[in-house]
Residue, then its C-alpha position, 0 to 999 in steps of 0.5 A: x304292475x297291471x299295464x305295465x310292459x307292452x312289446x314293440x317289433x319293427x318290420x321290414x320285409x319280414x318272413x311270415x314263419x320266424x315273425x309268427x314265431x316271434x308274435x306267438x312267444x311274445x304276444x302272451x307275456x305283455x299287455x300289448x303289441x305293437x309292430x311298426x313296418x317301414x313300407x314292407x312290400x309283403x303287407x297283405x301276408x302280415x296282415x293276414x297274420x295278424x288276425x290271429x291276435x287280438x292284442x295287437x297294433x300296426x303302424x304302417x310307414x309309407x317307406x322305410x324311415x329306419x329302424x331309429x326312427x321306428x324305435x322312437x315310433x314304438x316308444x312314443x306308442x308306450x308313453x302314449x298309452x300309459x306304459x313304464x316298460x316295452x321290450x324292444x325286439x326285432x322282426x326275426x328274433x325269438x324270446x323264451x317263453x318267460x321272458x317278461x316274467x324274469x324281467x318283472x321278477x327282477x325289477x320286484x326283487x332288486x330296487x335299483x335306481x334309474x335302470x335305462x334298460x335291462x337286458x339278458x343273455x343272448x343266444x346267437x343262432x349261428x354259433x348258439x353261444x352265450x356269455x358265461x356267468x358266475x354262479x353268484x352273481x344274478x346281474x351285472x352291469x354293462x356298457x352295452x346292449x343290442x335293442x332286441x330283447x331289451x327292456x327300455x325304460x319308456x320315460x328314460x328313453x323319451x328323457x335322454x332324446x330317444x333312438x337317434x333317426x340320422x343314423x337310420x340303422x346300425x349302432x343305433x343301440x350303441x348311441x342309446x347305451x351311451x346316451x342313457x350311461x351318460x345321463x346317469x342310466x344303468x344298463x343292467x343284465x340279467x343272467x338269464x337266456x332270454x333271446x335266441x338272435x341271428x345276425x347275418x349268415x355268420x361264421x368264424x375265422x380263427x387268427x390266431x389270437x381270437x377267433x372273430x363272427x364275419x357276418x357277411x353283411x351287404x354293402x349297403x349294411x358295411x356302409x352304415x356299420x362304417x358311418x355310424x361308428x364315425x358318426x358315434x366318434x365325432x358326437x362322443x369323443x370318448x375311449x369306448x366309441x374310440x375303441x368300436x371304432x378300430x374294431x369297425x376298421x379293422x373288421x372292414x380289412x377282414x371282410x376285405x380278406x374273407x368275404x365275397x363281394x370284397x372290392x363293394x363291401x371295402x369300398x362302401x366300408x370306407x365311404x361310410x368311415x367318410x361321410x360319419x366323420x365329415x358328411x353326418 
């Protein structure tokens, strides 16, 4: 399987000790790295850190362009380079060093037709939970994955359109997921702990009936939460969108009720539900 996985990280403004912990987990299991940056204004520190690896590649954006468009960047660079596979994986997230392996030991043991993408267990940094498996299941199949640490089937991406640009950031995995299941594509994970991620300054609420991660994103995030899950009902019509949907919604009242900067995030939160439904 010579040449067959490289490894993409879009950029953003990074912080040069988690992305050289980021760089140094991965750059060893793959052929090639490759980091797409969306006009970061720190370039001088990430090129500087660059130099400490010779397998690497960077694509500079002028401005941010969006992690979307970003993504199709770094796919793009794998079709052009001859590459079956690239883990996708953002700036801040952290794989185990075995990664790759389980991933190519998987694809070596089970023969399983049009898998989009395969995906593991993610370890959140705030809560350090996981999902529990049943000892005897090694896989299973899911509706479901975020892009870091996910292993994208280059020609499958490419075929089913790519990473959607208009949606610029935010449910971008979710429209890839559903384009892929819609077009005949597994997404598959693996029982394994494979990534340690962090979304946001997360905490948990307790109602009752479920606890529920109140991630205390900006305004500006709440607002592309908000229009990309509207954008995803009106292109999909379907009960899974519908269902992430009200979730969305009804997340938007508990950031009302518990977070900082309420009146904002509520605010740019109903904005975003108007313009995915009428202006996108």
């Amino acid at each position: 399987m010579e040449n067959m996985i490289y490894a993409g990280i879009v950029l953003y403004n990074p912080g040069m000790i988690r992305l050289k912990e980021n760089i140094s987990l991965i750059i060893g299991q793959v052929d090639k790295v490759v980091l797409v940056d969306n006009g970061s204004k720190n370039m001088d520190e990430v090129e500087n850190l660059l130099t400490q690896w010779d397998n690497i590649e960077l694509v500079k954006n002028e401005k941010n362009e969006g992690i979307a468009l970003a993504l199709n960047q770094i796919i793009e660079f794998g079709k052009k380079n001859g590459f079956a596979w690239g883990v996708t994986l953002d700036q801040d997230s952290v794989t185990d060093e075995h990664l790759i392996k389980n991933y190519l030991n998987f694809l070596q043991k089970h023969e399983i037709d049009k898998i989009g993408c395969l995906t593991c267990n993610i370890i959140d940094r705030n809560f350090k939970l996981h999902h529990e498996y049943r000892k005897d299941i090694e896989y299973k199949e899911i509706e479901y994955c975020i892009t870091s640490g996910t292993l994208m089937n280059v020609e499958a991406t490419i075929a089913v359109g790519g990473f959607d640009s208009s949606m610029f950031i935010d449910k971008v995995d979710c429209d890839i997921c559903i384009n892929l299941r819609r077009h005949g594509y597994k997404i598959i994970q693996i029982d394994y702990d494979g990534l340690l991620h962090e979304v946001g300054h997360a905490r948990q609420i307790n109602l009752g009936f479920r606890k529920w991660e109140m991630y205390n994103h900006s305004p500006f995030r709440r607002y592309y939460m908000c229009r990309n899950t509207s954008y995803l009902l009106k292109k999909y019509h379907d009960e899974y969108v519908l269902k992430m949907f009200f979730r969305e919604l009804f997340h938007t009242i508990l950031v009302f009720i518990f977070e900082e900067k309420k009146v904002e995030k509520f605010a740019e939160g109903i904005k975003g539900f108007v313009d995915g439904m009428f202006n996108c």
